[in-house]
Backbone as CSV, one residue per row, in Angstrom:
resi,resn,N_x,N_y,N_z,CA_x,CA_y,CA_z,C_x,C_y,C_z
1,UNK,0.836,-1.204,0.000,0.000,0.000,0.000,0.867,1.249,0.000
2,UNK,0.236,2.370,-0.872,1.351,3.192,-0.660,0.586,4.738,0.231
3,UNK,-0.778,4.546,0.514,-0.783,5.068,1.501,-0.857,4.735,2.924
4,UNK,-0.217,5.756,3.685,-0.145,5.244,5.316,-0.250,6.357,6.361
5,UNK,-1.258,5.486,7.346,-2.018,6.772,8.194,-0.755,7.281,9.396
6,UNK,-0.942,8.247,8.976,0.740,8.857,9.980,-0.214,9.708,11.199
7,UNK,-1.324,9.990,11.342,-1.766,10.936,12.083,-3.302,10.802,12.155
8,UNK,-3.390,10.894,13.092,-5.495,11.264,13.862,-5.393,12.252,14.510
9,UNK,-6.642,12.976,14.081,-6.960,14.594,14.691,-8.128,14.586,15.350
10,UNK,-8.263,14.772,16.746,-9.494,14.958,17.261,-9.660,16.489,17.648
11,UNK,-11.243,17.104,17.524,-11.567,18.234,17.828,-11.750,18.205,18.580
12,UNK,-11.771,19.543,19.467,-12.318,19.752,21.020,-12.871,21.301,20.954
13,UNK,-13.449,21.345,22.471,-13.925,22.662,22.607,-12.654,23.894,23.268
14,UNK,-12.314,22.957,23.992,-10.939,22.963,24.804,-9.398,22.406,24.371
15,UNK,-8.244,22.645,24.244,-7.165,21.846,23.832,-7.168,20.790,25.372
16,UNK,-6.672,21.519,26.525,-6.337,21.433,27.539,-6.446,20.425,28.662
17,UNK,-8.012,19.799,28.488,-8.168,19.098,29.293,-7.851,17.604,28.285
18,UNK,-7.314,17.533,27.280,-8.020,16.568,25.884,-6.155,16.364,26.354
19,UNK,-5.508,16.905,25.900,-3.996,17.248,25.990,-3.504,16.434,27.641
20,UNK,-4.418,16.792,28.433,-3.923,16.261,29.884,-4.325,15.146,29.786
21,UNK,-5.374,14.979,29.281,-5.706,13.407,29.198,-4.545,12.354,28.709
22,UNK,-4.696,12.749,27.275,-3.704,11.752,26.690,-2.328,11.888,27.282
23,UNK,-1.361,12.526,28.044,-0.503,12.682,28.594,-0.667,11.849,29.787
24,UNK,-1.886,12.184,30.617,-1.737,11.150,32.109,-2.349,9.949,31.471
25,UNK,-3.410,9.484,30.638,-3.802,8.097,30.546,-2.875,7.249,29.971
26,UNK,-2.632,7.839,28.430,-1.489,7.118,27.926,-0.005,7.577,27.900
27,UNK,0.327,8.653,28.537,1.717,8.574,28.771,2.806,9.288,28.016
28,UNK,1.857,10.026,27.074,2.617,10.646,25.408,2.740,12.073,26.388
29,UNK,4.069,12.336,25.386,4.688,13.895,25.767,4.313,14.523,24.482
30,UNK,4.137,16.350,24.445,3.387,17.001,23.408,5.230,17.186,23.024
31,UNK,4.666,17.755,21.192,6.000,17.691,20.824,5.868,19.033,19.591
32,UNK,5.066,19.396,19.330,4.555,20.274,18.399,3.691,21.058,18.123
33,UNK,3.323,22.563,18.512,2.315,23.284,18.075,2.448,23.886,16.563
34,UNK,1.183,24.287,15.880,1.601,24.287,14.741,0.950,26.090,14.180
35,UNK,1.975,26.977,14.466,1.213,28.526,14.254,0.202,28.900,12.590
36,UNK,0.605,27.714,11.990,0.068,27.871,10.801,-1.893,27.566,11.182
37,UNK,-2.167,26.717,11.614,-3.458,26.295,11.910,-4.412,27.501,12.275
38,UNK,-3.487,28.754,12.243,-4.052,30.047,12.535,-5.259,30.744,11.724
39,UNK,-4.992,30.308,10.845,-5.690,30.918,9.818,-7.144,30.402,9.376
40,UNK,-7.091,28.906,9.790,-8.593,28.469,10.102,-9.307,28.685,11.574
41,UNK,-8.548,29.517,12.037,-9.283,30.113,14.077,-8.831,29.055,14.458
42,UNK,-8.039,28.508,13.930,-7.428,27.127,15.691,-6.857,27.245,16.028
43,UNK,-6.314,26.089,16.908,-5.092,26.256,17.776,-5.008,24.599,18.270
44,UNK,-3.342,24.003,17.985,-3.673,22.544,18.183,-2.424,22.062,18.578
45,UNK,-2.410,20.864,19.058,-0.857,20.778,19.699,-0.527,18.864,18.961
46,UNK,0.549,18.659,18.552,0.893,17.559,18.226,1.295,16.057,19.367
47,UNK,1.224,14.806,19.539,1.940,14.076,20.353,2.070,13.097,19.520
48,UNK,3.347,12.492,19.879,4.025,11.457,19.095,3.474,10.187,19.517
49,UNK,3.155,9.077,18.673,2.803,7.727,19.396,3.373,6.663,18.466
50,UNK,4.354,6.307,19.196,5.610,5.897,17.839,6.051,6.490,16.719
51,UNK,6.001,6.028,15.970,6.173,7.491,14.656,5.200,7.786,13.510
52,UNK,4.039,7.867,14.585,3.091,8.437,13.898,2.612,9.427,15.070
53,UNK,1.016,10.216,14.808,1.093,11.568,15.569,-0.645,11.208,15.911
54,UNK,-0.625,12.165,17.057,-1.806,12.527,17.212,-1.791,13.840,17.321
55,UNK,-2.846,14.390,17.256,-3.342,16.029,17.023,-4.677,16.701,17.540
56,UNK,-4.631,17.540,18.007,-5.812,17.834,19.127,-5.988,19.435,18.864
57,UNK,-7.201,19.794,18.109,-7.158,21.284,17.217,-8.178,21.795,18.496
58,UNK,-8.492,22.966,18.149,-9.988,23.582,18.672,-9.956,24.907,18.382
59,UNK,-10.957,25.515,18.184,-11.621,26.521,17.574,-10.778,27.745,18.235
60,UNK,-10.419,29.044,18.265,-10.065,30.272,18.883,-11.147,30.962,18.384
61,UNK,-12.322,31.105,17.402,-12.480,31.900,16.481,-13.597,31.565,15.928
62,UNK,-14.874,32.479,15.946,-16.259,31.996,16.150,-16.410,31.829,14.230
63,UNK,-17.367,30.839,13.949,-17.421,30.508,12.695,-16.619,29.486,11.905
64,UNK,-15.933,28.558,12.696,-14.959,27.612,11.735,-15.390,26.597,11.513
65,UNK,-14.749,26.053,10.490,-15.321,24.366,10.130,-15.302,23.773,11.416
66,UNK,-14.169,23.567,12.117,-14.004,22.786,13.225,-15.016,23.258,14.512
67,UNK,-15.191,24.016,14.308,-16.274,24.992,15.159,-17.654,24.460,14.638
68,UNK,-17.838,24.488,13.584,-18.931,23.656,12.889,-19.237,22.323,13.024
69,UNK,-18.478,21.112,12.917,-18.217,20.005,13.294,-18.348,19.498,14.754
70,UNK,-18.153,20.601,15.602,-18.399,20.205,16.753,-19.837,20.516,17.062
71,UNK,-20.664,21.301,16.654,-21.792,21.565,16.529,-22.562,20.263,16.412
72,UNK,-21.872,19.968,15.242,-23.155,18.746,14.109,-23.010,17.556,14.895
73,UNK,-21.628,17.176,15.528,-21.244,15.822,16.295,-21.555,16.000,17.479
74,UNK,-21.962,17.008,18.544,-22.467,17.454,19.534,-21.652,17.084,21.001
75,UNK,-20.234,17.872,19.950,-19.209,17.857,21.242,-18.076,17.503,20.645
76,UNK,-16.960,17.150,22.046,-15.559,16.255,21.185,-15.836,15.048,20.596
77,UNK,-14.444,14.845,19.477,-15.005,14.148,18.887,-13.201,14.002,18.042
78,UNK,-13.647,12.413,16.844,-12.838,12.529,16.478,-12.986,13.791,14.872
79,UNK,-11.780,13.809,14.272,-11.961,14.988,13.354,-11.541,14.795,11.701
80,UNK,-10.293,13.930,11.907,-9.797,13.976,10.558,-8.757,12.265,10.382
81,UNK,-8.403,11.950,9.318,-7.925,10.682,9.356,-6.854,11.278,8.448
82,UNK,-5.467,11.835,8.806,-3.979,12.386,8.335,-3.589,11.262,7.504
83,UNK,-2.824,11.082,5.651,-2.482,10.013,5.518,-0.837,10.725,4.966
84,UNK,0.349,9.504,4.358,1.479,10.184,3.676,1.049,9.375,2.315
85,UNK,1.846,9.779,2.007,2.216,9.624,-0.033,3.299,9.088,0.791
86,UNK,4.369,8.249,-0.271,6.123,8.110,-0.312,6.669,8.951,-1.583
87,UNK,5.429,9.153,-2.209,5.983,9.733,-3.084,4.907,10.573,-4.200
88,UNK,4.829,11.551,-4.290,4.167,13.043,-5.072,3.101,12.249,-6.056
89,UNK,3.144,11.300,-7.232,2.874,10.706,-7.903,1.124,9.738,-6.911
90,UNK,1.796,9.307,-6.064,0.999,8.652,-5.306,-0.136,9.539,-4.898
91,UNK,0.225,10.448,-4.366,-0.434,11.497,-3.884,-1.790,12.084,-4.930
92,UNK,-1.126,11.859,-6.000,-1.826,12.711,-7.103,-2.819,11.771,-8.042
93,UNK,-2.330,10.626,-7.412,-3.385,9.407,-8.004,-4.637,9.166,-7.352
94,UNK,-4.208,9.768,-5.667,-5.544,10.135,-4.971,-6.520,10.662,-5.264
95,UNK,-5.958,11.900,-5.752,-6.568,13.374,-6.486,-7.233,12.897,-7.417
96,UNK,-6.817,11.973,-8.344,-7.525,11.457,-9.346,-8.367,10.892,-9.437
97,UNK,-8.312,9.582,-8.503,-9.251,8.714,-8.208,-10.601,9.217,-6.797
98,UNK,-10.301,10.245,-6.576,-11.464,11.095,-5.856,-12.567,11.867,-6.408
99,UNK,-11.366,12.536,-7.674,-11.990,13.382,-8.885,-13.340,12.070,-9.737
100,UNK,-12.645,11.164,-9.747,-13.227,10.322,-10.134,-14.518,9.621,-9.733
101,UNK,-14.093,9.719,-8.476,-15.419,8.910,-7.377,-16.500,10.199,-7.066
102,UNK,-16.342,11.663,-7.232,-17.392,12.678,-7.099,-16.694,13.683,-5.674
103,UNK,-15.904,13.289,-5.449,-15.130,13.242,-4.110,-14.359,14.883,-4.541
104,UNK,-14.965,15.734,-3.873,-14.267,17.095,-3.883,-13.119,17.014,-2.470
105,UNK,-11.994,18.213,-3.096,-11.031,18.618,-2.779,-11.335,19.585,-1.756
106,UNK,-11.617,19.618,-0.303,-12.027,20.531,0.221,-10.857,21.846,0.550
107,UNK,-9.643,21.511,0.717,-8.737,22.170,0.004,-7.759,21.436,0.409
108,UNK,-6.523,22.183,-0.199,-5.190,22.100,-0.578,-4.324,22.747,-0.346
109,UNK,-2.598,22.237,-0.347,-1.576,23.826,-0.255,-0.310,22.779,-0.978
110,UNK,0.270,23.510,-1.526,1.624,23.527,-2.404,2.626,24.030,-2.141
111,UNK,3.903,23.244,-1.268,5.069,24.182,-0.817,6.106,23.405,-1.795
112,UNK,7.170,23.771,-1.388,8.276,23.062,-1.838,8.537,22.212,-1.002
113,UNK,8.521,21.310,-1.727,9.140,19.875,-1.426,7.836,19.135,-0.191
114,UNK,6.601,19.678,-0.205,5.158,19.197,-0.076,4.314,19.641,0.115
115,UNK,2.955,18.760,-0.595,2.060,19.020,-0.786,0.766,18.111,-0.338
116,UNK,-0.343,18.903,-0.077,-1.442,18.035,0.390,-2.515,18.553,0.031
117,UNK,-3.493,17.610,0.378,-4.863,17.802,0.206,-5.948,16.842,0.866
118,UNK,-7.014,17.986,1.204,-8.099,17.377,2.494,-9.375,17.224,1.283
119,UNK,-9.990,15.977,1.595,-10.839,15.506,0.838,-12.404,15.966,1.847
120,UNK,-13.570,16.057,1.125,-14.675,16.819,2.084,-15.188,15.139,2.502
121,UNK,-15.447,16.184,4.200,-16.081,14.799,4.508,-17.453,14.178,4.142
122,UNK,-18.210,15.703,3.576,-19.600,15.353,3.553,-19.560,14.371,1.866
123,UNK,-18.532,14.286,1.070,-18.249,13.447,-0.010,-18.190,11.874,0.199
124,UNK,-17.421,12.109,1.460,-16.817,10.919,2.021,-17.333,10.152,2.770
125,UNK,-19.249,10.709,3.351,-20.015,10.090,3.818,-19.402,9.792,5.280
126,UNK,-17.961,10.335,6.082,-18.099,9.844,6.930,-17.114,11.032,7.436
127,UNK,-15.912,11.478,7.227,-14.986,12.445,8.244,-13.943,12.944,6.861
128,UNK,-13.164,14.302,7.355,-12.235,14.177,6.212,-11.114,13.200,6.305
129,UNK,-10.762,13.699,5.154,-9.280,12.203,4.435,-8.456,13.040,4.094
130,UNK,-7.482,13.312,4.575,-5.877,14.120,4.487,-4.992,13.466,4.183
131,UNK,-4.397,13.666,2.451,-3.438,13.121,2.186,-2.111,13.811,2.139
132,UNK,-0.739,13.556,2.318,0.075,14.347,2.357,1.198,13.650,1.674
133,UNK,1.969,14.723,1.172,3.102,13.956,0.762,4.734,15.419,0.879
134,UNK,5.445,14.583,1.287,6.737,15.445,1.511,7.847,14.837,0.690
135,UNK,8.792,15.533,0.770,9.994,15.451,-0.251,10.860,14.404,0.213
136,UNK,11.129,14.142,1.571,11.884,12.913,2.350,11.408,11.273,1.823
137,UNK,9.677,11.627,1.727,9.437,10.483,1.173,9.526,8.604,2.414
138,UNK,9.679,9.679,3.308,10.036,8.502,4.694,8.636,8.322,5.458
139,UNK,8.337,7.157,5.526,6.877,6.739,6.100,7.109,7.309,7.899
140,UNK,8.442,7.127,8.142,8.809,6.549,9.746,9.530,8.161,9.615
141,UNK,9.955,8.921,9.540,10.993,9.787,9.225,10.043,11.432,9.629
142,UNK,10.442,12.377,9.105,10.690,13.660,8.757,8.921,13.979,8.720
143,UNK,8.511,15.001,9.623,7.041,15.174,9.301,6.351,16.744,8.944
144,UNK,6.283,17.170,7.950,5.629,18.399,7.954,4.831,18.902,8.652
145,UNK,3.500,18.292,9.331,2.677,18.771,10.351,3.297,18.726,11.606
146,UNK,4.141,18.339,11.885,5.124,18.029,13.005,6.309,19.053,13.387
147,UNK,6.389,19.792,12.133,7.584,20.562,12.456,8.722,20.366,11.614
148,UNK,8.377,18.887,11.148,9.527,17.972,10.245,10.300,16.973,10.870
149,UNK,11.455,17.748,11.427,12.199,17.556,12.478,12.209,17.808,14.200
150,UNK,12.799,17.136,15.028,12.759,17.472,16.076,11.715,17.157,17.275
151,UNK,10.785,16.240,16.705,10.118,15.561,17.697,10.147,14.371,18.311
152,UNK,11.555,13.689,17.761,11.695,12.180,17.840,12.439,11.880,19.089
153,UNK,12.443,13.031,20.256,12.854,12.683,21.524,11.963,12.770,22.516
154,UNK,10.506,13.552,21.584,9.486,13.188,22.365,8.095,11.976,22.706
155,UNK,8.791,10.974,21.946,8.241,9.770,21.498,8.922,8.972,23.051
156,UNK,7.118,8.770,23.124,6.907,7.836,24.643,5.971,6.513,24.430
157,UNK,6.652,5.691,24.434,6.657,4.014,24.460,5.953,2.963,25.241
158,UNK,6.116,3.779,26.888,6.109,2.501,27.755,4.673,2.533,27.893
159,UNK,3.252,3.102,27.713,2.237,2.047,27.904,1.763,1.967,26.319
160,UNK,1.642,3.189,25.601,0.985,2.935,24.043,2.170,3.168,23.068
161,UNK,1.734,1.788,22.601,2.760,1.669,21.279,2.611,2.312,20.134
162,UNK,1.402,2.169,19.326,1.355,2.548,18.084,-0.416,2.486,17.805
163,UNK,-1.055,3.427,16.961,-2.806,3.401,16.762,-2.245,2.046,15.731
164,UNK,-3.146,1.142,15.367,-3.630,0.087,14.069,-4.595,0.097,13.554
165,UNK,-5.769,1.004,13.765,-6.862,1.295,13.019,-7.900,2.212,13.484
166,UNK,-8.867,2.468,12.521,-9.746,3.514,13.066,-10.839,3.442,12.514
167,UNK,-12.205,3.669,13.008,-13.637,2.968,13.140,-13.683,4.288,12.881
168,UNK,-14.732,4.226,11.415,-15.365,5.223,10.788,-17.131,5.179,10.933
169,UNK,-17.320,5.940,11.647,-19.239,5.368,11.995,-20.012,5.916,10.283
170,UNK,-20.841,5.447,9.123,-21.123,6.119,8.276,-22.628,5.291,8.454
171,UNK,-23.327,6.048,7.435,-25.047,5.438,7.457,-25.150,4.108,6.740
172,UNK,-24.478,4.642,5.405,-23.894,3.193,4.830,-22.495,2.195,4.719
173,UNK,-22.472,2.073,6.044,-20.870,1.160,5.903,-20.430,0.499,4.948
174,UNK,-20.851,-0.181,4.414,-20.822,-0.680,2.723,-20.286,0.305,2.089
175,UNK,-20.919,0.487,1.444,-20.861,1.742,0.631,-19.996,3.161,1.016
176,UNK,-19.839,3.749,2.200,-19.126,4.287,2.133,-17.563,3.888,2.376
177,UNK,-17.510,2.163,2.536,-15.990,1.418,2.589,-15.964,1.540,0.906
178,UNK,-16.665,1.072,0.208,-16.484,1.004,-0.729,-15.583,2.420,-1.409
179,UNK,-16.572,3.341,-1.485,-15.973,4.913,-1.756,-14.671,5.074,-1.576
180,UNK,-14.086,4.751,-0.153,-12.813,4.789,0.855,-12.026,4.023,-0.039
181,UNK,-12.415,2.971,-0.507,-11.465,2.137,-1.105,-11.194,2.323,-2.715
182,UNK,-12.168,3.045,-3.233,-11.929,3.746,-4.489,-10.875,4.906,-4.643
183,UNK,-10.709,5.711,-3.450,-9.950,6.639,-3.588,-8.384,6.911,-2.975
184,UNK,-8.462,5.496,-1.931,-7.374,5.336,-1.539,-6.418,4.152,-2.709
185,UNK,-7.490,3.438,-3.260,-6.945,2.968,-4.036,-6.580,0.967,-3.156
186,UNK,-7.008,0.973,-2.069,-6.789,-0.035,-1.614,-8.253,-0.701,-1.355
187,UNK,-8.141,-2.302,-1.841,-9.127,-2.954,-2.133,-9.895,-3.296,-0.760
188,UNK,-11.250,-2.811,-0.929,-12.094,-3.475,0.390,-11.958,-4.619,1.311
189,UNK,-11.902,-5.109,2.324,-12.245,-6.442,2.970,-13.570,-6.488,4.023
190,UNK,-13.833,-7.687,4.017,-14.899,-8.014,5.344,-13.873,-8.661,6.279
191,UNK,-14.001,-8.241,7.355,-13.622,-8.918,8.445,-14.427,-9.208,9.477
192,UNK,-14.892,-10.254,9.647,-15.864,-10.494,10.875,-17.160,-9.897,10.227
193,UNK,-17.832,-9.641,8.902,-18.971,-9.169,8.365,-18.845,-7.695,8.568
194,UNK,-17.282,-6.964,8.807,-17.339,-5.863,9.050,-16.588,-5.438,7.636
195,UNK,-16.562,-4.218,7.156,-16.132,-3.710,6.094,-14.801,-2.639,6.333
196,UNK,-13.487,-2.962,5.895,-12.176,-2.705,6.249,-11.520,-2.383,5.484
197,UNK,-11.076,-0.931,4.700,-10.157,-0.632,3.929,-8.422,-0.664,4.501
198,UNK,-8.121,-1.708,4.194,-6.329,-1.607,4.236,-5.368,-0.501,4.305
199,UNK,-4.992,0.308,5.071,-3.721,1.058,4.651,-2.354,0.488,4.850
200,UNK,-1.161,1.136,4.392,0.059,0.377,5.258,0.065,0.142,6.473
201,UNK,-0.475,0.624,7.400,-0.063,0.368,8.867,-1.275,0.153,9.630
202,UNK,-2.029,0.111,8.979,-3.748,0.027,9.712,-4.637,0.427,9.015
203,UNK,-5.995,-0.284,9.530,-7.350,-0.452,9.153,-8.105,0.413,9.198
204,UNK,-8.815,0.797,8.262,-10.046,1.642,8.075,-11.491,0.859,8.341
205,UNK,-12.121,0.495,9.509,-12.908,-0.056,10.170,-14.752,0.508,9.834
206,UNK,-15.275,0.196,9.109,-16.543,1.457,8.644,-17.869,0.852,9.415
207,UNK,-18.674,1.222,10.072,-19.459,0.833,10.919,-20.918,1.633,10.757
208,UNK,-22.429,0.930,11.294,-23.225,1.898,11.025,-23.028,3.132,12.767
209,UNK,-23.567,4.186,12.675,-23.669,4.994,14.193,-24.514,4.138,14.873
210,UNK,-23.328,4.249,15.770,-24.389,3.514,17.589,-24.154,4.435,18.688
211,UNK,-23.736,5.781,18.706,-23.254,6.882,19.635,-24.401,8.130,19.478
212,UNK,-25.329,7.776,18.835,-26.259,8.867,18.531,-25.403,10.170,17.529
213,UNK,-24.494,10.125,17.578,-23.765,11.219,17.119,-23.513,11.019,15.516
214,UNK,-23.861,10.343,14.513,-24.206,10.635,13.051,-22.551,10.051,12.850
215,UNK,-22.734,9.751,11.323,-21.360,9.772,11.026,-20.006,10.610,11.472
216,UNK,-19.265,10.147,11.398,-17.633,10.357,11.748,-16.462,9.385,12.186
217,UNK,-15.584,10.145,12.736,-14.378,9.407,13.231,-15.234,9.074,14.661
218,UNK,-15.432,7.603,15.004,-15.598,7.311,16.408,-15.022,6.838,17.100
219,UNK,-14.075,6.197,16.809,-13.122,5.118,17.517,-11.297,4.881,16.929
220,UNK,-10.559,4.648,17.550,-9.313,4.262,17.381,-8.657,3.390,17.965
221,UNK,-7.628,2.416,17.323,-7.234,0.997,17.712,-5.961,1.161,18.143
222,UNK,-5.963,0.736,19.699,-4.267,0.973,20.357,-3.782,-0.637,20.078
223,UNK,-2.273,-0.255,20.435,-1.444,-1.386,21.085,-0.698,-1.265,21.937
224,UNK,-1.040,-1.632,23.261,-0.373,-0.934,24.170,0.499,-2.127,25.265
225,UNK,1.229,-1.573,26.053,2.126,-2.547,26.677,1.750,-2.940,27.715
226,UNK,0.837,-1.911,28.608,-0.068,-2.571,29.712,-1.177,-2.076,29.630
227,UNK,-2.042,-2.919,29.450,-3.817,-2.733,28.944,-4.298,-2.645,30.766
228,UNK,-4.119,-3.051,31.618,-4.739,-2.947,32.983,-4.608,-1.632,33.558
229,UNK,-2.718,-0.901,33.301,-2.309,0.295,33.701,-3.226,1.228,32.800
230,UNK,-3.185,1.129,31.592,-4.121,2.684,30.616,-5.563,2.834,31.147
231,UNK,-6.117,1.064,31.787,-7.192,1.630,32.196,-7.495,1.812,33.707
232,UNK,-6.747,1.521,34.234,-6.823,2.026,35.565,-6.497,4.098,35.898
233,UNK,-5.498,4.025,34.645,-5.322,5.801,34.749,-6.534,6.596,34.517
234,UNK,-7.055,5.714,33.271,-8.300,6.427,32.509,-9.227,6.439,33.828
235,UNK,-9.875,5.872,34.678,-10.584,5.496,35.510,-10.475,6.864,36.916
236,UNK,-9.045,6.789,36.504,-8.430,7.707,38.141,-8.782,9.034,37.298
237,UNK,-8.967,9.336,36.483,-9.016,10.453,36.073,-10.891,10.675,35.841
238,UNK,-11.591,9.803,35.954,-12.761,9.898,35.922,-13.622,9.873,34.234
239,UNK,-12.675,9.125,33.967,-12.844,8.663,32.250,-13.561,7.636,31.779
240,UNK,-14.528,7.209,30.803,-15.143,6.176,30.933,-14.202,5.237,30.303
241,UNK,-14.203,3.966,30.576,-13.443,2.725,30.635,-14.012,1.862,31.250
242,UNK,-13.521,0.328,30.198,-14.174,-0.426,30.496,-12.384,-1.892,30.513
243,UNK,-12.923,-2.387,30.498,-12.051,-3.768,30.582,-10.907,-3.610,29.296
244,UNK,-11.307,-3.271,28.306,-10.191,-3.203,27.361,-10.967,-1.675,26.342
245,UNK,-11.165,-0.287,27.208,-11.031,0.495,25.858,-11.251,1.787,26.862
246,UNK,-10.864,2.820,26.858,-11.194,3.982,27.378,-11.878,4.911,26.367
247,UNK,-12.352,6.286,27.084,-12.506,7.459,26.107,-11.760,8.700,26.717
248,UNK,-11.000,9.455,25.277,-10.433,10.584,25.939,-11.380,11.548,24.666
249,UNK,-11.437,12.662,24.840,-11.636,13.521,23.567,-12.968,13.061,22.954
250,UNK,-13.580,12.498,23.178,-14.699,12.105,22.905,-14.912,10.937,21.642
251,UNK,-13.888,10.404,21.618,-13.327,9.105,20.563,-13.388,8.316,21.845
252,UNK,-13.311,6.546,21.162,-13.010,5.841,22.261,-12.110,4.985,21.652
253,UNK,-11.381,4.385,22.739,-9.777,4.049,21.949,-9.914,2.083,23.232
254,UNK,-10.154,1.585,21.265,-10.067,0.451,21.902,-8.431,-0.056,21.884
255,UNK,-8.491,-1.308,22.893,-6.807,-1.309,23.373,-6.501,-2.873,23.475
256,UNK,-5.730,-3.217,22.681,-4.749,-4.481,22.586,-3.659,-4.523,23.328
257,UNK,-3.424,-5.979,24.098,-2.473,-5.698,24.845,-1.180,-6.311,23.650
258,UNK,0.078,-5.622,24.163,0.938,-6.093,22.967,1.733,-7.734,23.639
């Protein structure tokens, strides 16, 4: 596969309490704010979870999409599904095969040495799809939303290892796996009668809503090193958790022990 999910973005109303969470439950140090996010009224902070990212935006600024989104989902929530290219070409086959599927470009930006583009979610029947691609071309390596460089000493290990997938709630799970898999370019599966688009490093999980909250990002798949410790923190902190899955941010993050 040559795309691979490097990053999940959850919205909030708040950065702060979303940020403390994932720091005391699972253990991640922040490693990146990003001043550019300015310009859509946010404000969002990066954490490393192996060498891929999580991201936690929220509104400064009355009127924003993300401001909007939290409206329609009726609260935190998850927000966006971040992917890489290895390479520009790849990237642009997305573009194509989206163009193709009816799938608008909700926008885009063009620097040197990378480029991306956010696919609309209301196309996508379920959340946006952010593809990216940089000049390094390193899946594990160098991250533009990150800073590039310089976050790889803030990568914390000892209870969560790495996300492996992410549960997309849509009206038509079928059908909108299907879509997913037209534009990523990676072929559908059933697993367990469930419908699963492949990326390099994890699953695109498509489900009908059971949260009252309508399509979106609902869920994310840990691997973690002690499944008893993440949920005993989640718990001390007054988080809902259950035997194997907590919620921070208003996602719920089911958890494999490694």
């Amino acid at each position: 596969m040559t795309v691979h999910l490097r990053q999940i973005a959850l919205v909030a109303e708040r950065l702060e309490p979303v940020l403390q969470d994932f720091e005391a439950v699972f253990g991640l140090a922040r490693c990146f704010i990003d001043p550019g996010v300015a310009v859509f009224g946010l404000e969002n902070t990066l954490l490393p979870v192996g060498r891929n990212f999580f991201e936690v935006v929220a509104p400064v600024k009355p009127d924003t999409a993300a401001g909007r989104y939290l409206e329609r989902r009726s609260g935190n929530g998850g927000y966006m599904v971040i992917t890489q290219t290895p390479t520009l070409e790849a990237l642009e086959a997305v573009r194509a095969r989206a163009a193709n599927s009816g799938v608008r470009v909700a926008w885009e930006s063009a620097r040197r040495g990378w480029t991306l583009i956010q696919l609309h979610p209301g196309d996508l029947k379920t959340t946006f799809l952010d593809v990216e691609w940089d000049e390094n071309g390193d899946l594990a390596g160098p991250w533009p939303p990150a800073g590039g460089k310089g976050w790889e000493d803030k990568v914390r290990q000892d209870l969560v290892i790495d996300f492996t997938g992410v549960e997309l709630q849509a009206d038509d799970p079928v059908a909108a796996a299907r879509l997913w898999s037209a534009v990523t370019g990676s072929p559908m599966e059933m697993v367990g009668g469930v419908p699963v688009v492949p990326l390099n490093n994890a699953g695109l999980r498509f489900v009908a809503p059971s949260d009252g909250r309508g399509p979106g990002l609902s869920a994310v798949d840990l691997t973690v090193r002690d499944l008893a410790e993440v949920v005993n923190r989640a718990r001390a902190r007054g988080l809902a958790a259950g035997p194997d899955r907590v919620e921070i941010g208003g996602v719920r993050f089911h958890l494999r022990q490694a």
